[in-house]
C-alpha positions in Angstrom: -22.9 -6.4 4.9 -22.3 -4.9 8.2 -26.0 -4.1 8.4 -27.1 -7.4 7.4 -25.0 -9.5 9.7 -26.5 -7.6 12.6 -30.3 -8.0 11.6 -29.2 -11.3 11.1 -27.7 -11.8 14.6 -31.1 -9.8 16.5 -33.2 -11.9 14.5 -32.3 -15.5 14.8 -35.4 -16.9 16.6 -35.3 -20.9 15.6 -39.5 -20.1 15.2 -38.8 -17.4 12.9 -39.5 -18.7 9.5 -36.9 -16.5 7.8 -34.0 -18.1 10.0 -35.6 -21.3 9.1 -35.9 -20.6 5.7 -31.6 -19.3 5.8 -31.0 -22.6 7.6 -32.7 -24.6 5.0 -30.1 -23.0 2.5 -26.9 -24.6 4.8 -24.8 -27.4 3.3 -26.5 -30.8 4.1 -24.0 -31.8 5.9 -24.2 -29.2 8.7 -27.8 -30.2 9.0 -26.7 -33.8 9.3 -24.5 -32.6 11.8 -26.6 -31.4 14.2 -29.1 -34.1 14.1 -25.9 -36.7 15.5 -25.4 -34.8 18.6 -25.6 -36.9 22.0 -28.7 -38.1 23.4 -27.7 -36.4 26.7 -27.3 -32.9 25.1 -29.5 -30.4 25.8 -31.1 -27.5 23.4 -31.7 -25.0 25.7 -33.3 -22.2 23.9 -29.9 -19.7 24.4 -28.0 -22.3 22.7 -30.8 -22.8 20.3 -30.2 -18.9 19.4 -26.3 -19.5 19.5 -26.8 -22.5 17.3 -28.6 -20.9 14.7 -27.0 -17.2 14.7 -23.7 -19.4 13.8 -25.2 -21.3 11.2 -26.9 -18.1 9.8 -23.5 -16.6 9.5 -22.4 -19.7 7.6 -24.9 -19.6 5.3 -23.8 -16.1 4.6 -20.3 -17.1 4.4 -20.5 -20.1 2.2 -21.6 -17.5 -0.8 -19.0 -15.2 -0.5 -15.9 -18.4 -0.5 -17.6 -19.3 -3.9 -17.7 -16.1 -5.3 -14.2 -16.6 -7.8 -13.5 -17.5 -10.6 -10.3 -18.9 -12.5 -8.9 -16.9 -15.0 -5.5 -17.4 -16.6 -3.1 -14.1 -17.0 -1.0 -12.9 -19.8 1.6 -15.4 -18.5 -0.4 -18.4 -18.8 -1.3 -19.1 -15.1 -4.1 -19.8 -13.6 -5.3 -17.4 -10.9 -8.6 -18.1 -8.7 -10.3 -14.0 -9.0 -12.4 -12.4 -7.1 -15.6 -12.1 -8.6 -15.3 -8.1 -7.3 -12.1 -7.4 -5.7 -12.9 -4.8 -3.6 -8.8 -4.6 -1.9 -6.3 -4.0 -4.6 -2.6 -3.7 -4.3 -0.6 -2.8 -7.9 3.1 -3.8 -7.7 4.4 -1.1 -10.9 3.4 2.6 -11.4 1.6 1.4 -14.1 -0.8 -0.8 -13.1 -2.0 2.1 -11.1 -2.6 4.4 -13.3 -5.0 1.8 -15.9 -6.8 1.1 -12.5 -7.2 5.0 -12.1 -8.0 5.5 -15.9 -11.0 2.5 -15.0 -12.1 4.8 -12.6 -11.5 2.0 -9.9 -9.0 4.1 -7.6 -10.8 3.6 -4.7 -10.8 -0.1 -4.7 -6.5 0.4 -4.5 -5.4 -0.3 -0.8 -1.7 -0.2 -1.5 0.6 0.8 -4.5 4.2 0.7 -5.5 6.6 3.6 -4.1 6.7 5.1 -7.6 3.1 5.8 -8.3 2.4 9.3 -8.4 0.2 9.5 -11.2 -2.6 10.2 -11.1 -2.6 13.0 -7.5 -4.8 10.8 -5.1 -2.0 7.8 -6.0 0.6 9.9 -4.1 -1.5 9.5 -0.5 -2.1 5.5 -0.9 -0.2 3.3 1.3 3.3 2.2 -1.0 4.5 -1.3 -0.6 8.4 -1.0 -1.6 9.5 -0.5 -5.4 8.4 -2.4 -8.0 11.9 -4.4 -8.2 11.9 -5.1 -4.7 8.4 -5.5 -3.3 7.6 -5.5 0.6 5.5 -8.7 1.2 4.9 -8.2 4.4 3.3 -4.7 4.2 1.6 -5.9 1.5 0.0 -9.0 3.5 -0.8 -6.6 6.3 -3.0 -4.0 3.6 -5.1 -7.8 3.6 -5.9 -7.6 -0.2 -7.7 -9.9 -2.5 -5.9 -9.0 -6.0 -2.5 -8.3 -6.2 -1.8 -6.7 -10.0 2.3 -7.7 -10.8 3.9 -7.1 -13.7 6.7 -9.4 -15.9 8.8 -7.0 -16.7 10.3 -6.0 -12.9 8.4 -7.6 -10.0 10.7 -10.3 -9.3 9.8 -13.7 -9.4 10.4 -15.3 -6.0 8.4 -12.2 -4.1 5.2 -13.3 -6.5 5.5 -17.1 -5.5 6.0 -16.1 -1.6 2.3 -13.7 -1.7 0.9 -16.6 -3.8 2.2 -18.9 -0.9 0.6 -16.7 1.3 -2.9 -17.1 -0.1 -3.0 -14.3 -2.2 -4.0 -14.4 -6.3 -1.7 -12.5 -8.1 -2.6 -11.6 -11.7 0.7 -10.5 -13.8 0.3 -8.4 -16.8 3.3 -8.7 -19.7 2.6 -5.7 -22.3 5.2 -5.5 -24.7 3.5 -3.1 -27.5 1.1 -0.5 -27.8 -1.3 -3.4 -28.4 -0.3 -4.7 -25.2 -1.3 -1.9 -23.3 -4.5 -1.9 -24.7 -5.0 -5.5 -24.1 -4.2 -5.4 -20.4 -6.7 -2.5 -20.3 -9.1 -4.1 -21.4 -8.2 -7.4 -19.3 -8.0 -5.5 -15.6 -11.3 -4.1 -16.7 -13.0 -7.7 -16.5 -10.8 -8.3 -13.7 -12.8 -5.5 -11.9 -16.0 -5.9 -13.6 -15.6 -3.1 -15.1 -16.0 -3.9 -18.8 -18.2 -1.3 -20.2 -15.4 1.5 -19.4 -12.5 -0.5 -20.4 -14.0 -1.4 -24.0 -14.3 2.8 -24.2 -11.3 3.5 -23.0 -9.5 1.1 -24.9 -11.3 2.0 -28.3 -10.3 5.7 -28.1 -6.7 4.7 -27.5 -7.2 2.3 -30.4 -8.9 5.4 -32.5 -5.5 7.7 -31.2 -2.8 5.5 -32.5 -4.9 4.9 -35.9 -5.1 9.2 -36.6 -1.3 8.5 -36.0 -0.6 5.7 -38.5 -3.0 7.5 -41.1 -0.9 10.8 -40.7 2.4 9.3 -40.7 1.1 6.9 -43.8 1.9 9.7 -46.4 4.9 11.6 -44.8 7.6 12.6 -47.2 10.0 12.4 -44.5 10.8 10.6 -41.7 13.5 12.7 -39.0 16.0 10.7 -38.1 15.9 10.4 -34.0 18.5 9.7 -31.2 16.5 9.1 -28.2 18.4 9.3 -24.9 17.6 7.6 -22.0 20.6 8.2 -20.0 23.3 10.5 -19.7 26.5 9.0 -18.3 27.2 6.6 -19.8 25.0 8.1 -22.9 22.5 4.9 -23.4 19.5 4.7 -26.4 17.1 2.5 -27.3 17.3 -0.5 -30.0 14.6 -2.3 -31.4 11.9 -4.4 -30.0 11.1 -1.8 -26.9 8.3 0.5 -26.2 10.6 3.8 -27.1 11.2 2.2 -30.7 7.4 1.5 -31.4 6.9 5.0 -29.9 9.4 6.6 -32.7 8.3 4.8 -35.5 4.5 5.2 -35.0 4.8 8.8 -34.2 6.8 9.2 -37.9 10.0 8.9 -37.4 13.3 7.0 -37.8 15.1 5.6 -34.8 19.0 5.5 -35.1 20.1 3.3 -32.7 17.6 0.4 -33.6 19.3 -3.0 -33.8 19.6 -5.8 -32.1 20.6 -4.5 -28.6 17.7 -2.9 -26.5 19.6 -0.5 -24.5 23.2 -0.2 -26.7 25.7 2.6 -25.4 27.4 5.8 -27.0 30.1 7.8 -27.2 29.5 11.6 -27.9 31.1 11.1 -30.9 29.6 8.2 -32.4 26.6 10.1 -31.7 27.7 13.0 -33.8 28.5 10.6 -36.6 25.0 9.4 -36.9 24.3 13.0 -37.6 20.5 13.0 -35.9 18.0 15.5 -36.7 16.1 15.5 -33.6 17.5 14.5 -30.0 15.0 13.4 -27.6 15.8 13.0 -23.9 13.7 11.6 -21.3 13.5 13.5 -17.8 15.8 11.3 -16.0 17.6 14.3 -16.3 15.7 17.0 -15.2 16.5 20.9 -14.5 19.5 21.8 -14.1 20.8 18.5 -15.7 19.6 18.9 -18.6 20.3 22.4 -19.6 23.8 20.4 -18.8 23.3 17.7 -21.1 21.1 20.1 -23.7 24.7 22.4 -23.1 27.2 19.5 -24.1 25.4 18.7 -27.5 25.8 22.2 -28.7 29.7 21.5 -28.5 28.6 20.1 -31.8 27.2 23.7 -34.0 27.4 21.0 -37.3 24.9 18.6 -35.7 21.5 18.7 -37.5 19.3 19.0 -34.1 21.9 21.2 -32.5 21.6 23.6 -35.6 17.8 23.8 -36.1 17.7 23.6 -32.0 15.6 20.7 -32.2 17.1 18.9 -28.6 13.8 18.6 -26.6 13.5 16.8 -23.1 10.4 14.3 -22.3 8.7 13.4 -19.1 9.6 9.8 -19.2 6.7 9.0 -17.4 4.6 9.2 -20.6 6.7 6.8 -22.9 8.1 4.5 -20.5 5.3 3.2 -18.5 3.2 1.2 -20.4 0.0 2.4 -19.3 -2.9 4.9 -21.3 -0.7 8.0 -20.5 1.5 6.1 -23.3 -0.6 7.6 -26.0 -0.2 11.1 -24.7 3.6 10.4 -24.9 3.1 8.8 -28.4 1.2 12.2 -29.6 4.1 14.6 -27.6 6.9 13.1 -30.0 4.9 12.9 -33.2 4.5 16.7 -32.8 8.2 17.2 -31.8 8.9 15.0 -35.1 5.8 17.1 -37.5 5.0 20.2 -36.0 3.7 20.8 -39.2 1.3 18.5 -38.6 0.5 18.9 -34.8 -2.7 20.4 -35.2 -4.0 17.2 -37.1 -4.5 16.1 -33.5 -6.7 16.6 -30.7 
């Protein structure tokens, strides 16, 4: 563009057919414009060049404002797109990595603090957590998509960069479906289609070798996952961790009616689960601690078979493709019998 703009500028002669044939191009009403100017005024042949370099540039502009589009987002709204945004800024870990897995990192000008995945996320420019978003370095980054999420960016921060100018497209996954649906959907975003209909068919083909291994199991383990460790919290139904247990085979204790419910060690014990899964909020040191106060419990079914494992919670909390490789970790935690059934 760069290089066009300047032939354009060292070659606006008003004899020149090629200007004239650009300025034939201008809105009618510029045209008009020009042809109402004073009796007195004078074209002198610098402002002739002057005239016509500005229009030129016009003409080159007035393509570029009508290149969007309006789409709607998984939240219903209407959102005027870019037909290529070229300066992206993802507001949840997330977001980042599907962009990456497109293959579109280099379009991301700024990401939330937390996105470290993949390596070349770490060096972008962060704009704030995805709870507590930084408008203005966000504003200053001057991008032309902003990728939100439901389920954390807060509400008012969207409406202020939509204030601002800026088209914010949110995503809501709530499933493994979900994920696959906003993959495919940020693909069109970026014009990017081809890659995200194969990307999104092999995570498709990944969760249907799970579904027809775990189709014919004879048994299901039963599962406590822990997600944190003081208080000691699970998972219930309805969240990504319970589709994530069940698909990979197993049976998850704490489902029920309260997303996150809360534990005592010995309730815990009571439900007598086989396997104990717990994420690495707790890494190190702190979980040897944690892995250290379940074996208080020798009669404990995962304690006795030594079946407490510890999971990056990276891979089963973000609801991006690394999902599946999270979906595949537990299901050969659950079946090692069956772990090399998958690729």
């Amino acid at each position: 563009m760069k290089r066009e703009l300047a032939n354009a500028h060292f070659s606006c002669d008003p004899r020149d057919p090629q200007t004239m044939a650009n300025t034939m191009k201008l809105p009618k009403v510029i045209l008009i414009s020009m042809s109402m100017r004073p009796a007195s005024f004078q074209m002198t042949p610098a402002i002739a060049r002057i005239t016509m370099t500005l229009l030129l540039l016009l003409s080159l502009a007035v393509p570029l404002l009508a290149e969007a589009r309006l789409v709607h987002d998984q939240l219903g709204r209407a959102v005027n797109v870019p037909e290529q945004p070229a300066r992206i800024v993802t507001l949840a870990a997330s977001l980042t990595e599907i962009v990456f897995a497109l293959e579109q990192g280099q379009r991301l000008v700024g990401v939330e603090q937390f996105s470290d995945y993949p390596e070349a996320a770490r060096v972008l420019p962060k704009v704030g957590s995805y709870i507590s978003p930084n408008v203005e370095r966000i504003m200053a980054l001057r991008p032309d998509l902003v990728l939100a999420i439901k389920d954390g960016n807060p509400y008012h921060s969207v409406a202020r960069l939509e204030g601002l100018g800026l088209p914010v497209y949110a995503v809501d996954p709530r499933n493994l479906q979900g994920v696959i649906a906003t993959v495919v959907e940020i693909g069109a975003l970026l014009g990017v289609e081809d890659r995200a209909r194969q990307l999104a068919a092999d995570l498709s083909r990944r969760q249907e070798r799970l579904r027809v291994l775990t189709a014919g199991l004879s048994h299901r383990p039963r599962v406590f996952f822990q997600i944190g460790t003081t208080p000691i919290v699970a998972v219930g139904s309805h969240t990504f961790l319970d589709e994530l247990i069940t698909t990979a085979g197993a049976v998850n204790l704490t489902a029920g009616k309260i997303p996150y419910p809360r534990f005592s060690q010995e309730q815990v014990v009571a439900l007598r689960p086989e396997v104990i899964v717990i994420t690495s909020m707790t890494r190190g040191e702190a979980f040897d601690k944690v892995k250290e106060g379940w074996r208080r419990w020798p009669s404990l079914p995962a304690v006795r078979d030594n079946r407490i494992f510890l999971v990056d919670s990276d891979l089963v909390d973000r609801p991006a493709p690394r999902i599946f490789d999270g979906l595949e970790q537990l299901f050969r935690l659950f079946h090692p019998e069956l772990a090399g059934e998958i690729s």
